[in-house]
Structures are given as structure tokens and as C-alpha cells.
TORKOLVEX-628107 format. One record per residue (C-alpha): residue number from 1; residue in three letters; z, y, x. Coordinates in Angstrom, 2 decimals, padded with zeros to 5 digits. Each point is the difference from the previous one (the first is absolute). Example, Ala and Ser with C-alpha at 12.3 -4.5 7.8 and 13.67 -1.06 7.14 Angstrom:
<rs>
{r 1; ALA; {007.80; -004.50; 012.30}}
{r 2; SER; {-000.66; 003.44; 001.37}}
</rs>
This chain:
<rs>
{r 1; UNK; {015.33; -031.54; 007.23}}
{r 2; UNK; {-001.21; -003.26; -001.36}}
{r 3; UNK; {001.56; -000.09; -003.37}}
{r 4; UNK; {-002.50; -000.18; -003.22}}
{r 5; UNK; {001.52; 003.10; -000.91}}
{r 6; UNK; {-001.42; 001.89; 003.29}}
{r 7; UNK; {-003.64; -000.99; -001.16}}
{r 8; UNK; {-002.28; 002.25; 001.51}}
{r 9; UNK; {002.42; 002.37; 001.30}}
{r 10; UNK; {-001.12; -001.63; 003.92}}
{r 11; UNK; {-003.21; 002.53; -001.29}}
{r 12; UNK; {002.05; 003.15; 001.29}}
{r 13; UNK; {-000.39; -000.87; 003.41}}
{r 14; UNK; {-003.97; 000.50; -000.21}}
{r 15; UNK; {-000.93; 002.02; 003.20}}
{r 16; UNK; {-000.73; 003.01; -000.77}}
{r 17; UNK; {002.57; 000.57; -002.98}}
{r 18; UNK; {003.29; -001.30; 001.13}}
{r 19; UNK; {000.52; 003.61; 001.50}}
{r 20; UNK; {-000.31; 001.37; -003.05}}
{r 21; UNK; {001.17; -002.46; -001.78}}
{r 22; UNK; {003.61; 000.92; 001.80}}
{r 23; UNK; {-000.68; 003.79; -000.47}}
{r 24; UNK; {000.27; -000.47; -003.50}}
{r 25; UNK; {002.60; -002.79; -000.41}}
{r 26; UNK; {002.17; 002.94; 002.75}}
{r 27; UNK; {-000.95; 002.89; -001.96}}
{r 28; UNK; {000.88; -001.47; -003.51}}
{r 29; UNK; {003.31; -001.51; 001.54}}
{r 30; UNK; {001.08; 003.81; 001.26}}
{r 31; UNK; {-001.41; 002.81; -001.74}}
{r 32; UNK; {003.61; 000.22; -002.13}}
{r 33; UNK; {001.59; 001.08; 003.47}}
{r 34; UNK; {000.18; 003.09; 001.01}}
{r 35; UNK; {-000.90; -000.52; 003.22}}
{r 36; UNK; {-003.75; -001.28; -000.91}}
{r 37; UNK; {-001.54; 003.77; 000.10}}
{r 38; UNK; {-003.56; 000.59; -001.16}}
{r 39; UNK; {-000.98; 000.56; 003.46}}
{r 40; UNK; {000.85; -003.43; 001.02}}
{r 41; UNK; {-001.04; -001.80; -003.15}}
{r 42; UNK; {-003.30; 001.26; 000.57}}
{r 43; UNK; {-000.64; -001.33; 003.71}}
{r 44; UNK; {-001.46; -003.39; -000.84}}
{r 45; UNK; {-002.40; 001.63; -001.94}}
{r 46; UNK; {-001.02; 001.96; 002.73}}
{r 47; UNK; {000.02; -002.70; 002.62}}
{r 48; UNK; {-002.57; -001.69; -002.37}}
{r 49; UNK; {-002.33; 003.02; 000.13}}
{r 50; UNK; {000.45; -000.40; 003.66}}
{r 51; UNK; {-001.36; -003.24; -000.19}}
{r 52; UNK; {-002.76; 000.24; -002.00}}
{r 53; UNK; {-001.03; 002.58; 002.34}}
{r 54; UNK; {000.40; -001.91; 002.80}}
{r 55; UNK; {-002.09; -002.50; -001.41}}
{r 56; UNK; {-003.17; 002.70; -001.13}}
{r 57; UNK; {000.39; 002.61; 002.67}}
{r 58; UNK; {-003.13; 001.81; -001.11}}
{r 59; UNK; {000.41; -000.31; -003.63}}
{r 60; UNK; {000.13; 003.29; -002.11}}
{r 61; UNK; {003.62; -000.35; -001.71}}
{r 62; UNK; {-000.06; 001.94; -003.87}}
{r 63; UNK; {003.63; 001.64; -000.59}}
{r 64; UNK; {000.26; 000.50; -003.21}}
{r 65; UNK; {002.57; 002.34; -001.76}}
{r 66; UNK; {000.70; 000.05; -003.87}}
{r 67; UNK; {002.63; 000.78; -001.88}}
{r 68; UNK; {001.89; -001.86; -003.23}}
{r 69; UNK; {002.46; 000.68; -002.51}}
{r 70; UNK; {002.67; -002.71; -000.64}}
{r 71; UNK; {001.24; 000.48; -003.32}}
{r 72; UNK; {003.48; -001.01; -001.50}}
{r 73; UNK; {000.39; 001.95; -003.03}}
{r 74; UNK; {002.71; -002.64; -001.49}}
{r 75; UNK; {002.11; 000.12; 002.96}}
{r 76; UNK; {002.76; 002.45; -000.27}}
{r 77; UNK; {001.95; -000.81; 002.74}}
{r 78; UNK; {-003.05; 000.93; 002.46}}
{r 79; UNK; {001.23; 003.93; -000.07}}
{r 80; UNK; {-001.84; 000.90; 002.78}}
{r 81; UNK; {-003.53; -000.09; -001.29}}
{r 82; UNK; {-001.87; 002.87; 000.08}}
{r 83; UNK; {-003.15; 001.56; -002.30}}
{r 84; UNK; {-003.02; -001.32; 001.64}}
{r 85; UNK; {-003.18; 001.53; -001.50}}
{r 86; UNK; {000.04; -000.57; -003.58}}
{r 87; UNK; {002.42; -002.95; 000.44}}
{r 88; UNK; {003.66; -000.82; 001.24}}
{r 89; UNK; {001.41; -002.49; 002.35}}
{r 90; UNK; {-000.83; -000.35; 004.14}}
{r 91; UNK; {-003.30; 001.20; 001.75}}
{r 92; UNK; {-001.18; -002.70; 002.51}}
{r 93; UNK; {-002.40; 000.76; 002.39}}
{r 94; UNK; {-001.22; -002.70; 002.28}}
{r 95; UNK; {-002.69; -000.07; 002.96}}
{r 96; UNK; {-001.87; -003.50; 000.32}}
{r 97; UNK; {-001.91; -000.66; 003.23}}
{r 98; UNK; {-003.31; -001.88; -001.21}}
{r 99; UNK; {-002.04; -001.46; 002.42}}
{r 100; UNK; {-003.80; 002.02; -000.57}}
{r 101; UNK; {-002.17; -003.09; 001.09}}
{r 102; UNK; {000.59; -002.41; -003.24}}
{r 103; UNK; {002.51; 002.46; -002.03}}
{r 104; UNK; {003.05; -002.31; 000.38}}
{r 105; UNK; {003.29; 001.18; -000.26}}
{r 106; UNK; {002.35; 000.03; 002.77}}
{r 107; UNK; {003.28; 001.64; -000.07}}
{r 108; UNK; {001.66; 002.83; -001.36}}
{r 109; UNK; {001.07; 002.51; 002.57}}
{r 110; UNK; {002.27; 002.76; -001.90}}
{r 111; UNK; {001.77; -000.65; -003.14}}
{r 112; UNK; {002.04; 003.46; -001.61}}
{r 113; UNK; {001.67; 000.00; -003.41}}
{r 114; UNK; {000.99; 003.27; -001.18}}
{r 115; UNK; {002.88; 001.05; -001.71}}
{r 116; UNK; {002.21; 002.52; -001.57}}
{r 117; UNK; {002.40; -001.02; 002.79}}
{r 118; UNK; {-002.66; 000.21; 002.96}}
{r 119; UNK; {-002.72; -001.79; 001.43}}
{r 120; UNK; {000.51; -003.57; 001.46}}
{r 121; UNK; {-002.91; -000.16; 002.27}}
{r 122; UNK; {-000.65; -002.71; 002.88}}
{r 123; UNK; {-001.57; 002.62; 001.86}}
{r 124; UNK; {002.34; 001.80; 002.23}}
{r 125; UNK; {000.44; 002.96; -000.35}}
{r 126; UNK; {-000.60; -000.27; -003.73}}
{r 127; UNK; {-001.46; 002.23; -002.10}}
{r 128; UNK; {002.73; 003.08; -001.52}}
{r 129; UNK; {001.04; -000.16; -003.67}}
{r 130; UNK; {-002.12; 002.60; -001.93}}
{r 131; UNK; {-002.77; -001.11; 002.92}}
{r 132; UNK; {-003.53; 000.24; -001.85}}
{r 133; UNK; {-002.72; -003.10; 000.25}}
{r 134; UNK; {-002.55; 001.37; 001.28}}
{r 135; UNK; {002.49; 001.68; 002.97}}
{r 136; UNK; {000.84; -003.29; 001.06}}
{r 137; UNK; {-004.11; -001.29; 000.10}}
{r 138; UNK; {000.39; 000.96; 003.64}}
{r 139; UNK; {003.74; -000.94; 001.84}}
{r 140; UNK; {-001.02; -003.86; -001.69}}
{r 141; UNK; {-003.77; 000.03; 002.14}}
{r 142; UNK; {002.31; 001.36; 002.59}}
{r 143; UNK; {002.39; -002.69; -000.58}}
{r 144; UNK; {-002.68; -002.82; 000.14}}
{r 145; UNK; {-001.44; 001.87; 003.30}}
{r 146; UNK; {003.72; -000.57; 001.52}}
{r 147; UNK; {-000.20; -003.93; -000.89}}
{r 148; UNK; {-002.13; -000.33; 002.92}}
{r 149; UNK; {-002.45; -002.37; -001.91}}
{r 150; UNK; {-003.09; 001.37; 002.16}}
{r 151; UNK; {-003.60; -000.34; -001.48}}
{r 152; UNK; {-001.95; 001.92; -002.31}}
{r 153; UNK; {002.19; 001.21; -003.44}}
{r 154; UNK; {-001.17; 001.88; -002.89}}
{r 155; UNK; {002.59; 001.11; -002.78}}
{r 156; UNK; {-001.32; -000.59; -003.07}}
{r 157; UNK; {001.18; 002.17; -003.14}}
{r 158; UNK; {-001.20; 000.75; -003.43}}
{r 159; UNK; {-000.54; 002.84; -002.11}}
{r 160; UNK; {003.55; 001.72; -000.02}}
{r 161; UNK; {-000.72; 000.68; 003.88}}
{r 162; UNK; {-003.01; 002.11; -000.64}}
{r 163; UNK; {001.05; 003.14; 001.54}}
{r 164; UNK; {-001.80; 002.32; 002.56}}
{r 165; UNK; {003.70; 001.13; 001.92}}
{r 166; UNK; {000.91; -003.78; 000.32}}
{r 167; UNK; {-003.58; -000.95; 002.14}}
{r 168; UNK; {-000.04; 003.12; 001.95}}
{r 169; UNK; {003.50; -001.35; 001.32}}
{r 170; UNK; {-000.65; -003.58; 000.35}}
{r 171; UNK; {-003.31; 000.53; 001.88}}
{r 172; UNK; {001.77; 002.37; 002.22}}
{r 173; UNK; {002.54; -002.90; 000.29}}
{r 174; UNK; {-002.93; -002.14; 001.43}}
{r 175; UNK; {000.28; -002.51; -003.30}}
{r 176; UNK; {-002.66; -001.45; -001.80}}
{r 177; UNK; {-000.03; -000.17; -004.12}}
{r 178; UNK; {-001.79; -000.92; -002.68}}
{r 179; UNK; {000.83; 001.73; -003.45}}
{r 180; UNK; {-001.41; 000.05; -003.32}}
{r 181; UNK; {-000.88; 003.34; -001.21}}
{r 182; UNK; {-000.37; 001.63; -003.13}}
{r 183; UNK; {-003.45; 000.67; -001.27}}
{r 184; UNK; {000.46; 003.56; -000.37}}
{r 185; UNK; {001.15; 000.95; 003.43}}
{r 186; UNK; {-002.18; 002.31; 001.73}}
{r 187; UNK; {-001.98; -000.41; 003.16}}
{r 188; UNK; {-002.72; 002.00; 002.18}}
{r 189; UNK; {-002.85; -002.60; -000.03}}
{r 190; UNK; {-003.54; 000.90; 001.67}}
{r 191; UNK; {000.96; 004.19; -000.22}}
{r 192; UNK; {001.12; -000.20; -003.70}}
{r 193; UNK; {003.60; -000.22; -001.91}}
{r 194; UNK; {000.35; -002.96; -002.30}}
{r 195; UNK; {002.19; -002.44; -001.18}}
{r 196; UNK; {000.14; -004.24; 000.96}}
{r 197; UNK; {-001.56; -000.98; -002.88}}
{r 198; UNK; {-002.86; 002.75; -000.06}}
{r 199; UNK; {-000.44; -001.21; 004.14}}
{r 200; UNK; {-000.29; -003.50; -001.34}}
{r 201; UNK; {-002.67; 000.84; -002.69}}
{r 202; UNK; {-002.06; 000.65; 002.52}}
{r 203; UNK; {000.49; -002.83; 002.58}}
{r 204; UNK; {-002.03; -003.12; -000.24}}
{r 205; UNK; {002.31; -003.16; -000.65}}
{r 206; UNK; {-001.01; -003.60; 001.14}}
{r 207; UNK; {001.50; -003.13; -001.05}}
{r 208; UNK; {002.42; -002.06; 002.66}}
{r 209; UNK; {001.63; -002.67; -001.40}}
{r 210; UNK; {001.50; -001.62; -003.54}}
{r 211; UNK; {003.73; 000.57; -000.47}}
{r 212; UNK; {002.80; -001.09; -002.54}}
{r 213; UNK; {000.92; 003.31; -002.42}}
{r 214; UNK; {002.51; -000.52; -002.11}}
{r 215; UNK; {-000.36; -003.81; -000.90}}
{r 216; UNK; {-004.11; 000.44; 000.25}}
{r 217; UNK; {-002.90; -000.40; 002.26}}
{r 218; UNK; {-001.22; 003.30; 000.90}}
{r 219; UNK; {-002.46; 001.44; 003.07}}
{r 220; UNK; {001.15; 002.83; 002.01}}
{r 221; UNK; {-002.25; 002.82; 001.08}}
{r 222; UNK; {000.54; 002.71; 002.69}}
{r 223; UNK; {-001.14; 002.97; 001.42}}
{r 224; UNK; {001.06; 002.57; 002.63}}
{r 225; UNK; {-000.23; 003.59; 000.83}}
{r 226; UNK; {001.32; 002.29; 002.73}}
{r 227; UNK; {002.09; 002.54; -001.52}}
{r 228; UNK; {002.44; 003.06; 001.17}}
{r 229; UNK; {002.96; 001.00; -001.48}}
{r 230; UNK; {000.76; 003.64; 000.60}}
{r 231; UNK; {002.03; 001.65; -002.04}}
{r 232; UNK; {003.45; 000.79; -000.38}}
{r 233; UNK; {002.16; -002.66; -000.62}}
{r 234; UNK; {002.90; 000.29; -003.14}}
{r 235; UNK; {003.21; -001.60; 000.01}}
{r 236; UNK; {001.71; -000.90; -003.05}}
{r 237; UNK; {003.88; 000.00; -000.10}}
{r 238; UNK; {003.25; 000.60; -002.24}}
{r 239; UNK; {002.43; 002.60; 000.92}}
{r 240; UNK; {003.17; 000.44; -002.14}}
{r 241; UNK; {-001.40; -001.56; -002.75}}
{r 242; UNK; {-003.01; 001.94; -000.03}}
{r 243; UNK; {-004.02; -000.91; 001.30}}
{r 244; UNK; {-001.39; 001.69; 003.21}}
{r 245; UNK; {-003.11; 000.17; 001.18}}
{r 246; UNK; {-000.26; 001.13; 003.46}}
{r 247; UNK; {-003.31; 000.89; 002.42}}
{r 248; UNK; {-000.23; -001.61; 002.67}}
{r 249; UNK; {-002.91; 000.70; 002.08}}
{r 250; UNK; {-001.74; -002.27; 003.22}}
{r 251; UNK; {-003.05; -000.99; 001.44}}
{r 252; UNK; {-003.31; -001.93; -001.11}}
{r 253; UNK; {000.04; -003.69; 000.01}}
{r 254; UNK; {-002.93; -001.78; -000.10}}
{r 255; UNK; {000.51; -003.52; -002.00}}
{r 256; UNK; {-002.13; -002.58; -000.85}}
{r 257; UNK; {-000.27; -000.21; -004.20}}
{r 258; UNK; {-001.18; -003.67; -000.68}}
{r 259; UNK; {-000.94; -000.45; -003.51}}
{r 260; UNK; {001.07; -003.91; -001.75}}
{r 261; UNK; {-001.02; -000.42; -003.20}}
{r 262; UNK; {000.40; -003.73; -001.80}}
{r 263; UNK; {-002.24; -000.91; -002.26}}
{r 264; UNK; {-000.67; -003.34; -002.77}}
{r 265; UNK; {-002.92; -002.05; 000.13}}
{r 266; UNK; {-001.47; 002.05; -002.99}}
{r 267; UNK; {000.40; 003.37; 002.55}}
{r 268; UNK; {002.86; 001.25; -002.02}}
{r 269; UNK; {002.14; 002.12; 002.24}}
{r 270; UNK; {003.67; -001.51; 000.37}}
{r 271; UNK; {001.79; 002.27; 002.84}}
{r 272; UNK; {-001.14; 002.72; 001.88}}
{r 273; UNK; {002.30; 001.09; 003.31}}
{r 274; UNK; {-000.73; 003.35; 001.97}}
{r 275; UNK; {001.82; -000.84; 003.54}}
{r 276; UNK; {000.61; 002.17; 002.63}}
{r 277; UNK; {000.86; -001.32; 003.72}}
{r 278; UNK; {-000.42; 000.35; 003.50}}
{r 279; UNK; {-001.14; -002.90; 000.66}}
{r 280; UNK; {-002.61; -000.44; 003.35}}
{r 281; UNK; {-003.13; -000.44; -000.80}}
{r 282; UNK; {-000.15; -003.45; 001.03}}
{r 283; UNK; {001.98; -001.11; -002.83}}
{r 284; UNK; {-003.06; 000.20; -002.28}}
{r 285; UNK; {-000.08; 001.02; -003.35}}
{r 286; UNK; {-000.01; -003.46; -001.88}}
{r 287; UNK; {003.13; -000.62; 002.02}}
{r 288; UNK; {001.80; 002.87; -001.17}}
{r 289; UNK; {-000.58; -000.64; -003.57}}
{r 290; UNK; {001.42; -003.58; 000.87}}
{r 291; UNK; {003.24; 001.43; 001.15}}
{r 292; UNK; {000.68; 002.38; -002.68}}
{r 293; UNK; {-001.00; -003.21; -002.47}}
{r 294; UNK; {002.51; -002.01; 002.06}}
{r 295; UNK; {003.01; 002.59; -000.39}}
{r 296; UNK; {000.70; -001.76; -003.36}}
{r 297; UNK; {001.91; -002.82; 002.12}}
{r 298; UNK; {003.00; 002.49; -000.62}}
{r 299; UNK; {-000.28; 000.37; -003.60}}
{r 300; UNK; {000.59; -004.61; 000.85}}
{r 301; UNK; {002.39; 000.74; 001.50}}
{r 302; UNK; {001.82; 001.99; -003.02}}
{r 303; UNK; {-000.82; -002.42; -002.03}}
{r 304; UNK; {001.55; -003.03; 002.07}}
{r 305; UNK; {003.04; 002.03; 000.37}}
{r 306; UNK; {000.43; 000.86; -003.78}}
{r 307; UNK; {-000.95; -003.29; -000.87}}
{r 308; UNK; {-000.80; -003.71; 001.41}}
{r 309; UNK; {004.00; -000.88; -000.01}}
{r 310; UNK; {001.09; 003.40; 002.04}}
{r 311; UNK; {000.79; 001.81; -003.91}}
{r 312; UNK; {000.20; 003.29; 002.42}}
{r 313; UNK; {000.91; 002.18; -003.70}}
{r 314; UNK; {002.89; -002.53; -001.13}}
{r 315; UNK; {001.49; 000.25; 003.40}}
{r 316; UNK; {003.64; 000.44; -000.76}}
{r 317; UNK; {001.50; 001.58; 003.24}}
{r 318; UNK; {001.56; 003.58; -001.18}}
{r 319; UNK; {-001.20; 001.89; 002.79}}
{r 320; UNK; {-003.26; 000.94; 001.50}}
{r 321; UNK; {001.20; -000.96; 003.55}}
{r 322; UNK; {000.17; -003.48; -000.93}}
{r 323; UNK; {-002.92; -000.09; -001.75}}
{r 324; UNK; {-001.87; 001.30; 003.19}}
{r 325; UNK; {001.41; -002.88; 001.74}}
{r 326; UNK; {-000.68; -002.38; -002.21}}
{r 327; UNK; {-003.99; 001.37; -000.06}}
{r 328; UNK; {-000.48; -000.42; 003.70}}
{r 329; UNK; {001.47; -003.72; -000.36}}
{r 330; UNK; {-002.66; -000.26; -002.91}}
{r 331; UNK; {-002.39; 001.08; 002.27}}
{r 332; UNK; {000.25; -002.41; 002.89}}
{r 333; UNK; {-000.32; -002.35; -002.56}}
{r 334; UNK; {-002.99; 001.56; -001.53}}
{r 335; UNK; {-001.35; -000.25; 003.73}}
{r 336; UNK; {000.81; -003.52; 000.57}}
{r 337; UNK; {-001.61; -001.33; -003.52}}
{r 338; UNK; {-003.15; 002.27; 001.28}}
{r 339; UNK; {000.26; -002.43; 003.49}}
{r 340; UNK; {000.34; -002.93; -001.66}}
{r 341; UNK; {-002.94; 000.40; -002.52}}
{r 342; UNK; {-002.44; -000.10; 003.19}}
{r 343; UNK; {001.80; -001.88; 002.19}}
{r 344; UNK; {-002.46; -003.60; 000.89}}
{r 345; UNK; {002.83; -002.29; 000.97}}
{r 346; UNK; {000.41; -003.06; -001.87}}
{r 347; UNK; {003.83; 000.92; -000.31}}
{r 348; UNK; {-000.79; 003.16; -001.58}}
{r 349; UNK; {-002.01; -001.53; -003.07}}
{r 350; UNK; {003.04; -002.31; -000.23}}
{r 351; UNK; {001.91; 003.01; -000.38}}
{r 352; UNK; {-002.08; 001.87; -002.04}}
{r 353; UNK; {000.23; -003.11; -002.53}}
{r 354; UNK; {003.95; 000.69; -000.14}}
{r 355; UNK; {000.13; 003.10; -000.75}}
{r 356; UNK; {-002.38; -000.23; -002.87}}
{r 357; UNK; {001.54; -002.75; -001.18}}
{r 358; UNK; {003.75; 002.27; 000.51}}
{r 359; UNK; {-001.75; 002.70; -001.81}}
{r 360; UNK; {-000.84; -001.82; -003.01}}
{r 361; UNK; {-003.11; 001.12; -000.52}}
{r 362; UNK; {-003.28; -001.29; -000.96}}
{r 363; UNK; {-003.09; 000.59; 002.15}}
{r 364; UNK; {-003.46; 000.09; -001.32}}
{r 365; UNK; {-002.55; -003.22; 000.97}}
{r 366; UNK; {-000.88; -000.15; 003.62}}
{r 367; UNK; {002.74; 002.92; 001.21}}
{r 368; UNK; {002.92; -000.94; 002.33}}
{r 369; UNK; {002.11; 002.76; -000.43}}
{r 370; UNK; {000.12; 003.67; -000.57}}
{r 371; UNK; {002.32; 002.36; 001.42}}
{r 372; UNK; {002.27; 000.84; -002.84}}
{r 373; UNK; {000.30; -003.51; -000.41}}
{r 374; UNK; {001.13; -000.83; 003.78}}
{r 375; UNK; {001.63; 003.17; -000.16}}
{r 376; UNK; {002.58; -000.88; -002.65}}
{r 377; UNK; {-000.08; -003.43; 001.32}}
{r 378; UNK; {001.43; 001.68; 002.86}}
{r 379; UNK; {002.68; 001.76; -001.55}}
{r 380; UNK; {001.10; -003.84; -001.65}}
{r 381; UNK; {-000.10; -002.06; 003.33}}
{r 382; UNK; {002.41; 002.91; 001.40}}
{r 383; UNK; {002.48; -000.10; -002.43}}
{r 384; UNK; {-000.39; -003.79; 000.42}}
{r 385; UNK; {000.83; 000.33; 003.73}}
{r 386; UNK; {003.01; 001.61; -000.63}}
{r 387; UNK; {001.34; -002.46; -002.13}}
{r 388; UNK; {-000.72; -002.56; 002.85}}
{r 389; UNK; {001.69; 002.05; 002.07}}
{r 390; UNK; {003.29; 000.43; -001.85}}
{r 391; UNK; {-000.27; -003.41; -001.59}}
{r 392; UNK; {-000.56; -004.01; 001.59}}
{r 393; UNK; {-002.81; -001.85; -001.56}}
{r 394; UNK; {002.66; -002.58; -001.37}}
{r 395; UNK; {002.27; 002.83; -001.85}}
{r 396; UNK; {-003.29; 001.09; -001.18}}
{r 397; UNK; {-000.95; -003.36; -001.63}}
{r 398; UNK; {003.75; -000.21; -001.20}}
{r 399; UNK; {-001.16; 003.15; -002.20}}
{r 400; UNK; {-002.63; -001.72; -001.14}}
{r 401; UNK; {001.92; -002.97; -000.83}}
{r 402; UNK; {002.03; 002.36; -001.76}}
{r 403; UNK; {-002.54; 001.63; -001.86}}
{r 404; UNK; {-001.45; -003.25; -001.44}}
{r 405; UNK; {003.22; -001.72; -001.09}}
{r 406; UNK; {000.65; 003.40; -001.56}}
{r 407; UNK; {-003.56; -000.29; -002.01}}
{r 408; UNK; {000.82; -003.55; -001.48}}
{r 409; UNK; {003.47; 000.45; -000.95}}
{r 410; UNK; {-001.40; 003.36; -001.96}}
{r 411; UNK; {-002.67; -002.18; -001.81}}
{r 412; UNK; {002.62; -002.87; -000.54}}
</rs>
């Protein structure tokens, strides 16, 4: 296409993103049809994980599961939300493959919204419809396992996931995890019963590197500890209504506890995170506090999807089905924009230039682009290429003749 109007648009064929370039421009086109399951929307995304690990064989991959309330309280024709903690609207959980040598994100591998009407997962078999989180920790590493990806992966959760019954089964399952614990969980440490944060009072902490925490320069500090966990585990449920606490006993486990605490530059402790994992030993301990740090890419993610031109919360679909659909298409564009930010062709920066330009937004001195600025970018140079498809550039610049001889006969 040669036309003015096509201006940067020969970008798209940059090697490298022209694959998923059509992924999204395909999945945006079908996910109205019925046909376009979660399953299937979902394989691109997976066929990039494939190739990222075909490109770092070796490379320890960080799967990272969170969860995320998406909140419509002024849409009434949505009637199939559901109470999600202390809110109400759709639970979204999402696993991100990050890639552990550099922390960059890669793809999302399992996308589930739950609803009062079931849960639309792109996991098959998904999860059942009173199914509880922390039950379905271990069919999604089991789900990743049956991708095939090969290489080293470590599923990366926080604190919610700090429960004894849940790592005596996935290190049975032959998975390794890194969780966030809570300071008062108790542990057998050198012959004597005490909690993380007692452990940690005793450990000696040495600095590794400076970090970003929470908009400011920071140092992070870690130390690690053998520790055993040998009690009984409890499991929390509702029955009819009604809390239940049930016993459920197993064998020791013997974890690592590493110990990150970020700190100012006056010594002023920021964050402090107790994690527990299984990770070998020659993943050292400075490492592991990386990882755990790194596990905020998801909480990006959220963000990119609630905002940056997605608007995940206005979404008007009435059902929680389409808005499932509609989130994995979000996501392959989520992964593309990710692509494109450190992609070194020439063609890319030309692209990257477009979209910020689509997006509207301004970028501070010296920065190219961000990603919620190609990101909604994005979602403007699709809608775009729809119009080009249903419309000729010359009925498009009889619109615009249009428009202006509408705009001077108004101010006449």
C-alpha cells in the first residue's frame, strides 16, 4: 500500500512481529463467533512461549499466577457477576511466563474468568464452578508442564498461596515454586519451633543490588536459611454456607526460606518478603529474591489491561464468556507491545513512533515509548485497519471531504 494514508503501516511486516501482528488482527476479527473457543484463542500465545524457548533453551522461565477482580458495579445488565472477596464483578486469574534471566515478560499461558454462570478458562479441562484458588495452583503448573515448553520453570506465587497442603502436593508433583509466606508461619529451624520472621531475626542479610520500590530507589538485602515444615497442614473451605477447617496431615518438607528485605538509602526498611521454594541450590539466594521482585510484571500486566486503551472495567459485553474472549485478544496484544518495545529493527522504532503518536500521548524527554502508550496505540491502528478493510482510501477521503464542507457551511 503506497497511499499517504498507509504511512507506516509497511512497519507491520517487521520480522519478528508480523506473526503476531496477524494473531491479533485474527483474534480481534473473530472472538464474536462462537466458534473462536478459549482453547484456540490462546494458541498463539503459546506458540510464542515456544519460541522464546527455543531461542534460550537453558533459561529458567518464572510462571507467575495472580489473581484480579474486574469490577462493574454500574453495569446491570452483567447478571452473572459473582461476590469476589469483598468486591463484585469477574475474578481473573492469569499465568504470565517471564523469562528469569532479565525479568521480561513473555506471554500469558492460562487466562480464567469466573462467574456466577461458570468458569471460562483456556485451560482444558477448566477449573469447576465453586472450584477454590488455591485447588487450581496445581492442574495450571500441570497445564504449563503439558505445553511441552522444556527447560527449567518455576511458578511463582504470592502470599495467598502460603499453605503447607498445597507444597506437600506440588513437590510430590515434581514442580518447583516460589511463594511468599506469612511472617508468622511456623518452621523447625536448627532443632527449635519458630516462626519466618523470628528465623530471619537471626540470619545475617547482605546487600545485592539497588531496585525500583514503588516509584523510589531502594537496595535489596537477602538472607537464607534451611528450614522444615512438619506439621499438619489445615485446609480452609465453605460448606453450605458455613467455614470448615479440616486436618490434613503429610510429611516433612524441607524448603529453602530466603529472607528480601528493601531498604532506602537512609536504611529505612521498605518491604520485607519471607519466601518459601524448592528451588536447587544452584539458583542462589540473590537470584531468588530477584524472581520474587520480578513477579510484579503481573500486577503490569493488570494494569495494561485495566488501562493503556484496553478500559478492561467499562467493557460492555453482558456476559462473562465474552469478556474472557475479549481478555485473551487483550493479551496477545499485551504480548506483542512487550515484543515490540525490545525489538532492534529499524522498522520497529518506526512503528513504535505510530503508535505513540495513535495513542495520543505525551512521552517524557529522551523516552520513545512506553507500553501503555503503544498498547493503546495498538488498539487505534486496529480499529483503523478495519476501516481500511471495509472502506477504499478514496470513499474514505470522500468522508473527509464531507466532513470539511460540513465544518464551513456550519461556521457560514
Amino acid at each position: 500500500m503506497s497511499d499517504p494514508l498507509a504511512a507506516g503501516v509497511h512497519a507491520l511486516a517487521v520480522p519478528g512481529l508480523a506473526d503476531g501482528f496477524a494473531a491479533v488482527i485474527g483474534a480481534h476479527r473473530f472472538f464474536y463467533n462462537d466458534s473462536a473457543t478459549l482453547p484456540r484463542l490462546i494458541e498463539p500465545l503459546h506458540q510464542l512461549a515456544h519460541q522464546w524457548r527455543r531461542q534460550v533453551p537453558d533459561t529458567w522461565g518464572l510462571v507467575v499466577h495472580d489473581w484480579s477482580l474486574l469490577s462493574y458495579p454500574t453495569h446491570q445488565r452483567k447478571t452473572d457477576q459473582v461476590k469476589v472477596n469483598n468486591g463484585r464483578g469477574y475474578e481473573l486469574t492469569t499465568v504470565l511466563l517471564v523469562e528469569g534471566s532479565a525479568g521480561q515478560p513473555v506471554a500469558p499461558l492460562e487466562v480464567r474468568l469466573r462467574s456466577a454462570a461458570g468458569v471460562f478458562s483456556t485451560r482444558m479441562p477448566g477449573p469447576g464452578k465453586k472450584a477454590f484458588r488455591i485447588d487450581e495452583v496445581l492442574p495450571s503448573m500441570q497445564a504449563v508442564a503439558g505445553l511441552g515448553l522444556g527447560g527449567p520453570l518455576v511458578h511463582v506465587i504470592d502470599r495467598e498461596a502460603d499453605a503447607l497442603a498445597p507444597y506437600r502436593a506440588w513437590q510430590a508433583a515434581g514442580q518447583h515454586f516460589l511463594v511468599r509466606a506469612k511472617a508468622g508461619r511456623k518452621v523447625r529451624w536448627q532443632g527449635e519451633d519458630l516462626s519466618l520472621a523470628d528465623v530471619a531475626g537471626r540470619l545475617s542479610f547482605r546487600r545485592c543490588r539497588e531496585v525500583t520500590y514503588r516509584g523510589q530507589q531502594a537496595v535489596q538485602h537477602v538472607a537464607e536459611a534451611e528450614v522444615v515444615l512438619d506439621r499438619p497442614a489445615w485446609r480452609h473451605r465453605r460448606r453450605g454456607g458455613r467455614p470448615v477447617n479440616e486436618r490434613v496431615p503429610g510429611p516433612p518438607i524441607t524448603l529453602r526460606l530466603v529472607v528480601s528485605r528493601v531498604c532506602d538509602a537512609g536504611g529505612r526498611t521498605l518491604a520485607v518478603w519471607y519466601l518459601l521454594t524448592n528451588l536447587p541450590a544452584e539458583v542462589d539466594t540473590a537470584t531468588v529474591g530477584l524472581w520474587y521482585y520480578w513477579r510484579w510484571r503481573i500486577e503490569s500486566l493488570f494494569k495494561l489491561l485495566k488501562g493503556a486503551g484496553q478500559q478492561v472495567e467499562h467493557w460492555k459485553q453482558p456476559r462473562g464468556e465474552a469478556i474472557a474472549k475479549r481478555l485473551v485478544v487483550a493479551a496477545m496484544a499485551c504480548a506483542l507491545v512487550w515484543r515490540l518495545e525490545r525489538h532492534p529493527a529499524a522498522e520497529a522504532a518506526d512503528l513504535r513512533r505510530l503508535l505513540v503518536r495513535l495513542s495520543g500521548r505525551q512521552m517524557r524527554w529522551g523516552r520513545e515509548a512506553t507500553a501503555p502508550a503503544l498498547l493503546a496505540g495498538l488498539w487505534v491502528l486496529l480499529a483503523m485497519l478495519a476501516v481500511l478493510e471495509e472502506h477504499s482510501v478514496e470513499e474514505l477521503r470522500r468522508f473527509k471531504k464531507l466532513v470539511l464542507d460540513t465544518a464551513e457551511d456550519d461556521s457560514g
